[in-house]
C-alpha positions in Angstrom: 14.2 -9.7 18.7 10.9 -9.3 17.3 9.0 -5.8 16.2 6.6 -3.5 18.5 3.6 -3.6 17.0 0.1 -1.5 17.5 -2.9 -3.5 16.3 -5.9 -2.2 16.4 -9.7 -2.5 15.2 -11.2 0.9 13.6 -14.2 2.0 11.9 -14.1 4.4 8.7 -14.5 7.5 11.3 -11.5 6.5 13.6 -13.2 4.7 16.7 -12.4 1.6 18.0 -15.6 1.3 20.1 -18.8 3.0 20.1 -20.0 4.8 23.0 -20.8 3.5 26.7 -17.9 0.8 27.0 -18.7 -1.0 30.1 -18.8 -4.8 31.7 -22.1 -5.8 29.9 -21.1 -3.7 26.6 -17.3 -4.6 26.2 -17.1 -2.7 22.7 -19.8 0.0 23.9 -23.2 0.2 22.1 -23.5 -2.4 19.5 -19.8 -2.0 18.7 -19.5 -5.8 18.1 -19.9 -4.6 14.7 -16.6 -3.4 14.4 -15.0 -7.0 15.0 -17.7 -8.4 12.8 -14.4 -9.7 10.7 -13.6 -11.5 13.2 -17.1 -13.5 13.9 -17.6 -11.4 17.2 -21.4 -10.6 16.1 -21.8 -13.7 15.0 -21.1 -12.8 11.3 -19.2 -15.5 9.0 -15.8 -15.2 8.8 -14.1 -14.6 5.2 -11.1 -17.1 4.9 -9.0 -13.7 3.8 -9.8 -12.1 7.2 -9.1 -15.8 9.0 -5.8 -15.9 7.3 -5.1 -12.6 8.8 -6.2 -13.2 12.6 -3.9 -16.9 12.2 -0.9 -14.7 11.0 -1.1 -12.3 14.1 -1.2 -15.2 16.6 1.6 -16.7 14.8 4.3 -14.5 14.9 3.4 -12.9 18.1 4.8 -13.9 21.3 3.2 -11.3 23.9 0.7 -9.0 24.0 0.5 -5.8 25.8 -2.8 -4.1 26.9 -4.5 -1.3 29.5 -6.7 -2.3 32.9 -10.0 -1.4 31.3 -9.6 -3.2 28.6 -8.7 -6.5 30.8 -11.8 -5.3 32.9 -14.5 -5.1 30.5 -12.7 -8.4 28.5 -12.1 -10.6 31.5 -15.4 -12.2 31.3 -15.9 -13.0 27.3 -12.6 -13.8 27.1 -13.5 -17.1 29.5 -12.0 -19.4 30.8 -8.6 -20.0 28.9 -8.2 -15.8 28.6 -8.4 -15.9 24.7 -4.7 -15.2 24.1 -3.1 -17.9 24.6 0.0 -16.5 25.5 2.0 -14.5 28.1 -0.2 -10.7 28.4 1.2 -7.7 30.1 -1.6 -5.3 31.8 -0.7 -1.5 32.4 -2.4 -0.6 35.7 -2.1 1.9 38.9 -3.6 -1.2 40.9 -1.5 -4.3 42.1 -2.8 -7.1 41.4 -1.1 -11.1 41.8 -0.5 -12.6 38.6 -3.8 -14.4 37.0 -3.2 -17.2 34.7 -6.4 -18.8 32.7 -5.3 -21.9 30.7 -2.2 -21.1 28.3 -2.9 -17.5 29.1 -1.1 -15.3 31.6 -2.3 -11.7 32.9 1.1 -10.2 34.3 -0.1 -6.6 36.1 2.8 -3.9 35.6 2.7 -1.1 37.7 5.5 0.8 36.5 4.9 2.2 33.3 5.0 1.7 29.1 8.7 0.9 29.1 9.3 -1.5 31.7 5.4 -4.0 30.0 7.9 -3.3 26.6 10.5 -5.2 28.8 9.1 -7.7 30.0 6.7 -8.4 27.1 10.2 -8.8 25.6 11.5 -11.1 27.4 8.2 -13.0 27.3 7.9 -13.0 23.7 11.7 -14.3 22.7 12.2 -13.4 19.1 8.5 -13.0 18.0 6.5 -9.6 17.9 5.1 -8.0 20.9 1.5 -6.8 20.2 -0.1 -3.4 21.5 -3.9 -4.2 21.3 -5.3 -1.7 23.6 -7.3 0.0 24.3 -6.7 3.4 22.3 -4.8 5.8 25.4 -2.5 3.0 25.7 -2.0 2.8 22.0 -0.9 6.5 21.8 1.0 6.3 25.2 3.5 4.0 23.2 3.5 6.0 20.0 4.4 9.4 22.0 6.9 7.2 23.8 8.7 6.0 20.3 8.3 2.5 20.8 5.9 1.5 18.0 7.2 -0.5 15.3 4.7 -1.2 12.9 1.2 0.2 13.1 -2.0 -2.2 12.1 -5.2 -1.1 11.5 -8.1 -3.2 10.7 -10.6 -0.9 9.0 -14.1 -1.8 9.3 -16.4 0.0 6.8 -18.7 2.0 9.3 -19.5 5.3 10.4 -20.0 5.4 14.5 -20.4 8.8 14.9 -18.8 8.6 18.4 -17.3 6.5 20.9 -13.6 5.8 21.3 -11.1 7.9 18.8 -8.1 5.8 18.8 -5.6 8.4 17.1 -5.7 12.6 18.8 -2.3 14.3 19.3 0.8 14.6 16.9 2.2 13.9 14.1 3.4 10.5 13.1 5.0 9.8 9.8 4.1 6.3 8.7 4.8 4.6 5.1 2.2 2.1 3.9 3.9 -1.7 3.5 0.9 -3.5 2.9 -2.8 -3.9 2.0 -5.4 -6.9 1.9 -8.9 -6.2 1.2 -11.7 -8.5 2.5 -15.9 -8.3 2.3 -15.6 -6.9 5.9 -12.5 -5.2 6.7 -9.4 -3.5 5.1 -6.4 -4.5 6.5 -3.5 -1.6 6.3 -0.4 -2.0 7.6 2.4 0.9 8.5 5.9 0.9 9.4 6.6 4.0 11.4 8.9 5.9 9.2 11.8 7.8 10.7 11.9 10.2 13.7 8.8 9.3 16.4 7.9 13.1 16.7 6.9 12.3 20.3 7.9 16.3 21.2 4.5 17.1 18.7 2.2 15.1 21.6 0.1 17.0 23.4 0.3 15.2 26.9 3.2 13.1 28.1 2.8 9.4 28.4 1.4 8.3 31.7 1.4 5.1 33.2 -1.0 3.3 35.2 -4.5 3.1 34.3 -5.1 3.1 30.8 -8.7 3.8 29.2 -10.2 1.9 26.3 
């Protein structure tokens, strides 16, 4: 069985998108610039940070996300849905199963645990990624189910937008570090005990914001 882990895009203040995330403005307000590692703005790609986005594809056999970040990604993710693999939506809403080329959008209604399971199943013995957006990120670190956390830092201030970590504690123990021109890539196995009685809120299911 493969880990759980929480991948994530973040700039120097701790957002993972500017403000006014909508449809027309997936990562809000110019907030392309945070995936500019990635080519998203249309910036060349370092073959460090390619080498890094093939890895992640590689060994990951799932990926598990939140409605609004489906929403507001459905249409620049076109035609073949990006992933390329089996994806797992957390919703309140039912929706049929959508398949775009190689990639499938399975809608769970039922909470954190049960997308785990069947991202799981999905994914065989490869990881299962948590990409998003940042409520669903800490829903499955106050639930205890986070592996390994990723961060991609981006070397920008936003000022505001989308704070991806606000509640408890979370002990974490640094495995691994590759710089590039454009991003610093950290990775973090979660060390010990989840602390998941230090959250603030419970985790919910259903609809998930960015």
């Amino acid at each position: 069985m493969g880990r759980v882990l929480l991948e994530m895009t973040m700039s120097l203040d701790g957002f993972t998108a500017a403000p006014n995330v909508g449809v027309d403005q997936p990562l809000g307000e110019d907030g392309e610039r945070l995936h500019g590692w990635l080519g998203i703005d249309g910036s060349p790609v370092s073959e460090i940070d390619r080498e890094i986005s093939a890895e992640m594809f590689a060994e990951t056999g799932a990926f598990i996300l939140g409605r609004r970040t489906f929403d507001v990604g459905e249409g620049p993710w076109g035609d073949d849905g990006a992933f390329g693999m089996p994806c797992f939506v957390l919703t309140s809403r039912t929706r049929e199963k959508l398949v775009k080329g190689p990639t499938t959008f399975t809608f769970v209604t039922d909470g954190v645990e049960s997308a785990l399971k069947q991202a799981r199943a999905a994914a065989g013995s490869k990881d299962v990624v948590v990409m998003g957006g940042a409520e669903v990120a800490r829903q499955y670190l106050r639930a205890g189910l986070v592996d390994e956390v990723r961060i991609h830092l981006v070397p920008v201030l936003l000022g505001a937008g989308t704070r991806l970590f606000d509640g408890g504690r979370v002990e974490l123990e640094q495995t691994r570090v590759v710089e590039s021109p454009t991003a610093t890539h950290l990775t973090f196995r979660v060390a010990g005990p989840r602390f998941r009685e230090q959250w603030s809120a419970p985790a919910t299911e259903g609809h998930a914001r960015l």
